[in-house]
mmCIF file of the C-alpha atoms, coordinates in Angstrom:
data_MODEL
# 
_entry.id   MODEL 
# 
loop_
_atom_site.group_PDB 
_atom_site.id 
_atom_site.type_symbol 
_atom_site.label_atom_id 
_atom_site.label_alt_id 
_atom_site.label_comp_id 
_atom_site.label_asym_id 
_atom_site.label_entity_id 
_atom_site.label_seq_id 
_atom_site.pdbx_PDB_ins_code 
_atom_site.Cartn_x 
_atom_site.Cartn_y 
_atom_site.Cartn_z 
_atom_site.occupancy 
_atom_site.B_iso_or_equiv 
_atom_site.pdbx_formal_charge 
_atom_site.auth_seq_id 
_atom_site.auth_comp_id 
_atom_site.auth_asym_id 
_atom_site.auth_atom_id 
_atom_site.pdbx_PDB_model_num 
ATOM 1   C CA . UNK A 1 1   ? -1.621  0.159   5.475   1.00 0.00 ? 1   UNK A CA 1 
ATOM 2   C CA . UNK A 1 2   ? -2.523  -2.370  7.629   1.00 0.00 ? 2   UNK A CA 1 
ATOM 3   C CA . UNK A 1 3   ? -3.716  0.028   10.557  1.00 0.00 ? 3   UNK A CA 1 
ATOM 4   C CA . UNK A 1 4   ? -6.468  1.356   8.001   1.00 0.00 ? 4   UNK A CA 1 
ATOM 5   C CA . UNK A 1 5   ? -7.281  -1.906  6.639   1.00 0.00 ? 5   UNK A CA 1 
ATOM 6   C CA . UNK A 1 6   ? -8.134  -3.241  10.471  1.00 0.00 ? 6   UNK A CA 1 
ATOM 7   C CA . UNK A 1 7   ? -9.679  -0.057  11.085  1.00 0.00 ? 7   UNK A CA 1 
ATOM 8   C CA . UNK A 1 8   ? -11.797 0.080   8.016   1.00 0.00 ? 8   UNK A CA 1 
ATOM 9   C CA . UNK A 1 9   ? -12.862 -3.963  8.693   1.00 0.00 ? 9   UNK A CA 1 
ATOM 10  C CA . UNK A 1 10  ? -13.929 -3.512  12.332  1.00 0.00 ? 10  UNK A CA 1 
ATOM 11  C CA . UNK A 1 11  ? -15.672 -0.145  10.988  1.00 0.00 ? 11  UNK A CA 1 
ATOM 12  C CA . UNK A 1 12  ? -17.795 -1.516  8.178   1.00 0.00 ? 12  UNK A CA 1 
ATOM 13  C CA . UNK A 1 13  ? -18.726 -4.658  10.975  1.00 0.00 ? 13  UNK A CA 1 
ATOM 14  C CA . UNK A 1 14  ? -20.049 -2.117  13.490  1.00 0.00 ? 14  UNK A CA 1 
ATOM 15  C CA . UNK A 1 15  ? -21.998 -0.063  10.592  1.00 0.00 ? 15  UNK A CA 1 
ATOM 16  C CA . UNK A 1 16  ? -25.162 -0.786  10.301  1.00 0.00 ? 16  UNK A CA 1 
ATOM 17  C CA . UNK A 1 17  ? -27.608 0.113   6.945   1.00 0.00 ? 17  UNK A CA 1 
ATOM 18  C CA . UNK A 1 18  ? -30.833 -1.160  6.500   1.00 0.00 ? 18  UNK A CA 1 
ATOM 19  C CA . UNK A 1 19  ? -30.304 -3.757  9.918   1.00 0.00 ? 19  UNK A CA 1 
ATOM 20  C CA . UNK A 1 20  ? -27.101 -5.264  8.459   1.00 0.00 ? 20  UNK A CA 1 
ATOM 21  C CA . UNK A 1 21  ? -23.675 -4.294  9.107   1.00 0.00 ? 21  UNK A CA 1 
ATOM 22  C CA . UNK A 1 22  ? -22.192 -2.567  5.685   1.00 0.00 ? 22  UNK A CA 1 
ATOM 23  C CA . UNK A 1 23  ? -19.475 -5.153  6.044   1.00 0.00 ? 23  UNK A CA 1 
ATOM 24  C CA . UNK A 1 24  ? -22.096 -7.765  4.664   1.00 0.00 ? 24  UNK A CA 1 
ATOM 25  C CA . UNK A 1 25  ? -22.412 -6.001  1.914   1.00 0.00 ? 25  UNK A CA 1 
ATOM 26  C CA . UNK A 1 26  ? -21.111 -7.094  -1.521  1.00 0.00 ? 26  UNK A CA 1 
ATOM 27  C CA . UNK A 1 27  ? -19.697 -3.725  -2.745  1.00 0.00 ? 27  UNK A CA 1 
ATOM 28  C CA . UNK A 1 28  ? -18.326 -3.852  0.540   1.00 0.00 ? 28  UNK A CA 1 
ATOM 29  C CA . UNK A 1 29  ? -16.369 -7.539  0.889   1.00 0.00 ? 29  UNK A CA 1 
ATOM 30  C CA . UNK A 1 30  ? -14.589 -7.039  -2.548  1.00 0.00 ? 30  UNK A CA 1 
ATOM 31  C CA . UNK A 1 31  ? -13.108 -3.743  -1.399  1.00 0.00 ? 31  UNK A CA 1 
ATOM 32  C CA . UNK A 1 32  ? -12.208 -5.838  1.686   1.00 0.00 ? 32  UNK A CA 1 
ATOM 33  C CA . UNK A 1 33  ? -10.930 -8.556  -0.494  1.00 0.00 ? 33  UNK A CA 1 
ATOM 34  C CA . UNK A 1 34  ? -8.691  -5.890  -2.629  1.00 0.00 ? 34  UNK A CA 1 
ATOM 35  C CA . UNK A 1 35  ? -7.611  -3.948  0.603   1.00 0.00 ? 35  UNK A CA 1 
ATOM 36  C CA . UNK A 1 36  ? -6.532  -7.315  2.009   1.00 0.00 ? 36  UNK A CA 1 
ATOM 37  C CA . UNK A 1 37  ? -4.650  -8.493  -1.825  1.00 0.00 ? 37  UNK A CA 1 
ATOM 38  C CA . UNK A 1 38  ? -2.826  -5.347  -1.982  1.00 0.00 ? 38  UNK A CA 1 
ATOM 39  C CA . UNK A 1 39  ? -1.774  -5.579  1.780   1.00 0.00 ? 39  UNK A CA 1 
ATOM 40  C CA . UNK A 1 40  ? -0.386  -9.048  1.602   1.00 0.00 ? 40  UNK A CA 1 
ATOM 41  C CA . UNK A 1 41  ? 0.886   -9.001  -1.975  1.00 0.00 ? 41  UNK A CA 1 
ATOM 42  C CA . UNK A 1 42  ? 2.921   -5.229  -0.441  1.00 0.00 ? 42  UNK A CA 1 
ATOM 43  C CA . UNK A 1 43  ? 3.766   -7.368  2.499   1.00 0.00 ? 43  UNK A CA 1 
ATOM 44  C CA . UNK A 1 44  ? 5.322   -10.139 0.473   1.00 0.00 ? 44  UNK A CA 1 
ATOM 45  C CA . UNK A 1 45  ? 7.678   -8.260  -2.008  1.00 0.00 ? 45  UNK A CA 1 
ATOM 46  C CA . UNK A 1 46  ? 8.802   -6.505  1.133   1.00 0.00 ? 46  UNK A CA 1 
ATOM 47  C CA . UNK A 1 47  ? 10.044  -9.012  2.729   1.00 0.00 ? 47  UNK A CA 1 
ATOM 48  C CA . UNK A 1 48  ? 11.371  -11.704 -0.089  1.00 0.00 ? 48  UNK A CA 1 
ATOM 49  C CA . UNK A 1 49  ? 13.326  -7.815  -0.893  1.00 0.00 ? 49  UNK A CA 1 
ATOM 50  C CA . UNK A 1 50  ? 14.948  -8.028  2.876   1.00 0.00 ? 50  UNK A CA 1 
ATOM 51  C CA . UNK A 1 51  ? 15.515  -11.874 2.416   1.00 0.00 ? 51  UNK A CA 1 
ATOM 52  C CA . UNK A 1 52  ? 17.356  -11.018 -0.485  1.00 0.00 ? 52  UNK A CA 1 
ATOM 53  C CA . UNK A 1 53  ? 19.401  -8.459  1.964   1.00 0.00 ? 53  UNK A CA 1 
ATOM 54  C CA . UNK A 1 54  ? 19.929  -10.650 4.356   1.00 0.00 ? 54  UNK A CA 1 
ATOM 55  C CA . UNK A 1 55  ? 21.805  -12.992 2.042   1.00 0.00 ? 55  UNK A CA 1 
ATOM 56  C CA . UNK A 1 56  ? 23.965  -10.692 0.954   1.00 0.00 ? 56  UNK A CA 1 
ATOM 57  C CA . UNK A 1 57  ? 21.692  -10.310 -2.442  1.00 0.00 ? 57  UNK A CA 1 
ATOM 58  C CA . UNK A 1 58  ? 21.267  -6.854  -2.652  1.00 0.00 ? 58  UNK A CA 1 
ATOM 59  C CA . UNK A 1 59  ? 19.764  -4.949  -5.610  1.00 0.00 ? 59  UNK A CA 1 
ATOM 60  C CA . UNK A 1 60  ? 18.910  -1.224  -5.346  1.00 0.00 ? 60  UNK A CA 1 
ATOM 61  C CA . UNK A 1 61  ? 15.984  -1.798  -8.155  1.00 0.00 ? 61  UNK A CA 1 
ATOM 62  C CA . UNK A 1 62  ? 14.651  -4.845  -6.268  1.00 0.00 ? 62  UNK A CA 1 
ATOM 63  C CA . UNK A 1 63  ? 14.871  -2.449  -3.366  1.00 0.00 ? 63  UNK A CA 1 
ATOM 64  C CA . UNK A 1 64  ? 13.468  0.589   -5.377  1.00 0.00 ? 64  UNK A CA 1 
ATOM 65  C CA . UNK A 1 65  ? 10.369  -1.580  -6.361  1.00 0.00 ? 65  UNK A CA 1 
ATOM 66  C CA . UNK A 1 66  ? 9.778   -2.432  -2.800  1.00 0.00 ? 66  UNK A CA 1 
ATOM 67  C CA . UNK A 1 67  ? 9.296   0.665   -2.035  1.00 0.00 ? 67  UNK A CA 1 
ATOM 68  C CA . UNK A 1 68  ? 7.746   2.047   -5.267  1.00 0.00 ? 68  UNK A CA 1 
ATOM 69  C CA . UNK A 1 69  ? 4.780   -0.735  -5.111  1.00 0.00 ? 69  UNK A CA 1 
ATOM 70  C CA . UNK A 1 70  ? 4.123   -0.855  -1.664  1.00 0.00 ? 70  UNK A CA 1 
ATOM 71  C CA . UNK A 1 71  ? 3.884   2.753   -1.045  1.00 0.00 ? 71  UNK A CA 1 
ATOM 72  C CA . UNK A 1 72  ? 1.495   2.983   -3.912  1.00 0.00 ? 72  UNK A CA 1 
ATOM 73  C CA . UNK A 1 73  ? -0.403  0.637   -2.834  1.00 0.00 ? 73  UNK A CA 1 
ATOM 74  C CA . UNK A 1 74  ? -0.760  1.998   1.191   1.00 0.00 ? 74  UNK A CA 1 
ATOM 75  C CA . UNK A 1 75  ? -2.158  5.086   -0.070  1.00 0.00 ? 75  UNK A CA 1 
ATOM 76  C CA . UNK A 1 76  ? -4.935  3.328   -2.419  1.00 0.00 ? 76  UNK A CA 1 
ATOM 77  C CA . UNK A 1 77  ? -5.516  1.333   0.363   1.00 0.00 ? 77  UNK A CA 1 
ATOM 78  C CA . UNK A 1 78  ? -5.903  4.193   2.610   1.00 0.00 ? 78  UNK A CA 1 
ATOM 79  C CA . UNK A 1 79  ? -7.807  5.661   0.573   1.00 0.00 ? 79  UNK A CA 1 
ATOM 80  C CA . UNK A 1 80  ? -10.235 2.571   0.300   1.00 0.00 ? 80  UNK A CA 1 
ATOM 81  C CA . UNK A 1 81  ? -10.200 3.049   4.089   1.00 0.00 ? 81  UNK A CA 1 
ATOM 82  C CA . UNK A 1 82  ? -11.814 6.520   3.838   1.00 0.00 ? 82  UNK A CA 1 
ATOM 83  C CA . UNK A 1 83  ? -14.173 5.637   1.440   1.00 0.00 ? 83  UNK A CA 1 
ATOM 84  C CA . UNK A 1 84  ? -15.490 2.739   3.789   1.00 0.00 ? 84  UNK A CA 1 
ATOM 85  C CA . UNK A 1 85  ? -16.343 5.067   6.734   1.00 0.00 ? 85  UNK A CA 1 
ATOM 86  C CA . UNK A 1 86  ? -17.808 7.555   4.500   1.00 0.00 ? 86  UNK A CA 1 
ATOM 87  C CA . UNK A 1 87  ? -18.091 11.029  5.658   1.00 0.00 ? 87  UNK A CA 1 
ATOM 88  C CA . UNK A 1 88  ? -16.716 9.970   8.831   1.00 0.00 ? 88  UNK A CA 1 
ATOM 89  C CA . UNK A 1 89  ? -13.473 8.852   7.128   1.00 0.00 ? 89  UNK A CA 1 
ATOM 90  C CA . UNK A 1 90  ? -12.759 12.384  6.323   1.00 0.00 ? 90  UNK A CA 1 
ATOM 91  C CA . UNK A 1 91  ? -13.110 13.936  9.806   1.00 0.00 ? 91  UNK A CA 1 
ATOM 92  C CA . UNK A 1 92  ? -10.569 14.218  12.128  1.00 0.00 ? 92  UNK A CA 1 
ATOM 93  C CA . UNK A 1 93  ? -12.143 12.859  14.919  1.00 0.00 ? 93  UNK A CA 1 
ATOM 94  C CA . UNK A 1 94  ? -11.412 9.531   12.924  1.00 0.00 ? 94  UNK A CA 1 
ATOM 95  C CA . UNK A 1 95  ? -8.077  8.068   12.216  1.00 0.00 ? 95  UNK A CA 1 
ATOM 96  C CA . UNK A 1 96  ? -8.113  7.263   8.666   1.00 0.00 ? 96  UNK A CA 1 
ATOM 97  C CA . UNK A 1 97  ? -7.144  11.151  7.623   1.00 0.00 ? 97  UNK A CA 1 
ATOM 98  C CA . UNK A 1 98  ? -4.046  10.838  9.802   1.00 0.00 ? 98  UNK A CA 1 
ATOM 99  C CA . UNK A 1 99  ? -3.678  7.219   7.791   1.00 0.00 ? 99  UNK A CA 1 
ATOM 100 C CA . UNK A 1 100 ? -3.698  8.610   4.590   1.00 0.00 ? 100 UNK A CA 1 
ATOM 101 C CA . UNK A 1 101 ? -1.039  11.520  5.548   1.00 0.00 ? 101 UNK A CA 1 
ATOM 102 C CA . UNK A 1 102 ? 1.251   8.525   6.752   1.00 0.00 ? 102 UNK A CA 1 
ATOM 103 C CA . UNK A 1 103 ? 0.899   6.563   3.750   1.00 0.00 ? 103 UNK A CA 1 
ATOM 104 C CA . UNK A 1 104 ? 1.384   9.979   1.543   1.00 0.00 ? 104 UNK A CA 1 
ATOM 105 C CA . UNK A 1 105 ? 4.670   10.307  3.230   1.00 0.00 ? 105 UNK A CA 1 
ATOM 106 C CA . UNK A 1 106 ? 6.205   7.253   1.722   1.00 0.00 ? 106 UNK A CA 1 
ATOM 107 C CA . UNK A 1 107 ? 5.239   8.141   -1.549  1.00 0.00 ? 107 UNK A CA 1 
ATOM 108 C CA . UNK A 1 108 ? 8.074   10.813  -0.969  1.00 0.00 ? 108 UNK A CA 1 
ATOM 109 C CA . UNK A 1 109 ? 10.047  10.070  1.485   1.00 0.00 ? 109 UNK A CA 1 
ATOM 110 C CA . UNK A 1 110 ? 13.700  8.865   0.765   1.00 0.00 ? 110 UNK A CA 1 
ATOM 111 C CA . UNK A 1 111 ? 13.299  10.308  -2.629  1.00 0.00 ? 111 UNK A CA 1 
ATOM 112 C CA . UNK A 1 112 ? 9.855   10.494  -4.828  1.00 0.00 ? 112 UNK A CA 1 
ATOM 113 C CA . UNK A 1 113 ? 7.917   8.042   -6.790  1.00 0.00 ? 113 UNK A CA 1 
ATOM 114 C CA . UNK A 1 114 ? 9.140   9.290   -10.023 1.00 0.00 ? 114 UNK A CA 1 
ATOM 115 C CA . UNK A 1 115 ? 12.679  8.753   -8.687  1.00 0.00 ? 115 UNK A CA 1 
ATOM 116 C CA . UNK A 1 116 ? 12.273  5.433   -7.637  1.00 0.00 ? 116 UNK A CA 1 
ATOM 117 C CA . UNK A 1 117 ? 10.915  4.619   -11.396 1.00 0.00 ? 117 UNK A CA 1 
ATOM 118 C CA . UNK A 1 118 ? 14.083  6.545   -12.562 1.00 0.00 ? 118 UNK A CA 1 
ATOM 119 C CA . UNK A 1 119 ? 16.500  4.581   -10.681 1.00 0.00 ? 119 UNK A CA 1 
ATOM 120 C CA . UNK A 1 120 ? 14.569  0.969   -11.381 1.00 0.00 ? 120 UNK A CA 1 
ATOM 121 C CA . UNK A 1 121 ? 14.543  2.203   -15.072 1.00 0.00 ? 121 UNK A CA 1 
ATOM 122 C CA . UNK A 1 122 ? 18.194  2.845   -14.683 1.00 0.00 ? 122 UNK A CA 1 
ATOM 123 C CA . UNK A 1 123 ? 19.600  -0.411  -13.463 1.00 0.00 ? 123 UNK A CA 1 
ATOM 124 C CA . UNK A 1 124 ? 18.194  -2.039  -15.815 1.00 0.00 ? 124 UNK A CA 1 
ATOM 125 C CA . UNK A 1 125 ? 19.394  0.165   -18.583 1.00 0.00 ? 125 UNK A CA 1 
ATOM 126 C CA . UNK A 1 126 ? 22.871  -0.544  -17.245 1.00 0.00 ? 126 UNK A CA 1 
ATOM 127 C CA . UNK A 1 127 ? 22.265  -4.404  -16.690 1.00 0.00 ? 127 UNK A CA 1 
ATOM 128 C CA . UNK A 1 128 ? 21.378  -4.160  -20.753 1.00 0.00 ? 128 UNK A CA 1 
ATOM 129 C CA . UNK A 1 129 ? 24.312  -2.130  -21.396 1.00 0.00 ? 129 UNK A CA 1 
ATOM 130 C CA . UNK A 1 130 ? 26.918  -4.868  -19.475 1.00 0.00 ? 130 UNK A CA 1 
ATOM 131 C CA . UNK A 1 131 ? 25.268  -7.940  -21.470 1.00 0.00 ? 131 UNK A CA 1 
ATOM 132 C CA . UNK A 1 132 ? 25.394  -6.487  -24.309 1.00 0.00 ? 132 UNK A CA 1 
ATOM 133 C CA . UNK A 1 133 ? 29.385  -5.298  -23.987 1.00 0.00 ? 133 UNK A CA 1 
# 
């Protein structure tokens, strides 16, 4: 995610349309603005998940949701990527293709999305079912 978000950025700053680079653009600075939200919002349940790990706080849905959210959001922001470089975002001799295939992969990796929602949806079925005993 963050490799197409800093390749997207210095893109859309070298792209010029009409004598200004795209990145000036308004369309263009609130996908930047999104992009760089989703990144750091992905980047901070991450890690408040492995502080919780660290201290011995472990919770397979916290874990689950990590996953779930940030994965999610590393292919829209892939995606976002592409979009920014245009045509060239879907050629090969660009990176952003082999971005999106690496962001793709953690969307099913270690068990799908749908999975992930199953097992977060279960603990907390279970959680209910304890209080309530």
């Amino acid at each position: 995610m963050q490799a197409a978000f800093d390749y997207a950025v210095e893109y859309v700053h070298e792209r010029k349309q009409f004598g200004h680079p795209v990145g000036t653009f308004q369309l263009m600075q609130g996908k930047i603005a999104d992009m760089y939200t989703k990144l750091n919002a992905s980047r901070s349940y991450v890690y408040a998940v492995a502080k919780a790990c660290d201290q011995g706080k472990v919770s397979r849905r916290d874990c689950a949701g990590a996953i779930l959210y940030s994965s999610d959001r590393a292919v829209e922001v892939t995606m976002e990527a592409m979009q920014m470089l245009g045509g060239n975002g879907y050629i090969n001799e660009y990176p952003t293709g082999r971005f999106l295939r690496d962001a793709r992969l953690y969307t099913v990796g270690a068990g799908t999305q749908e999975i992930r929602r199953m097992l977060i949806g279960r603990e907390f079925n279970d959680e209910f079912k304890r209080r309530s005993a």
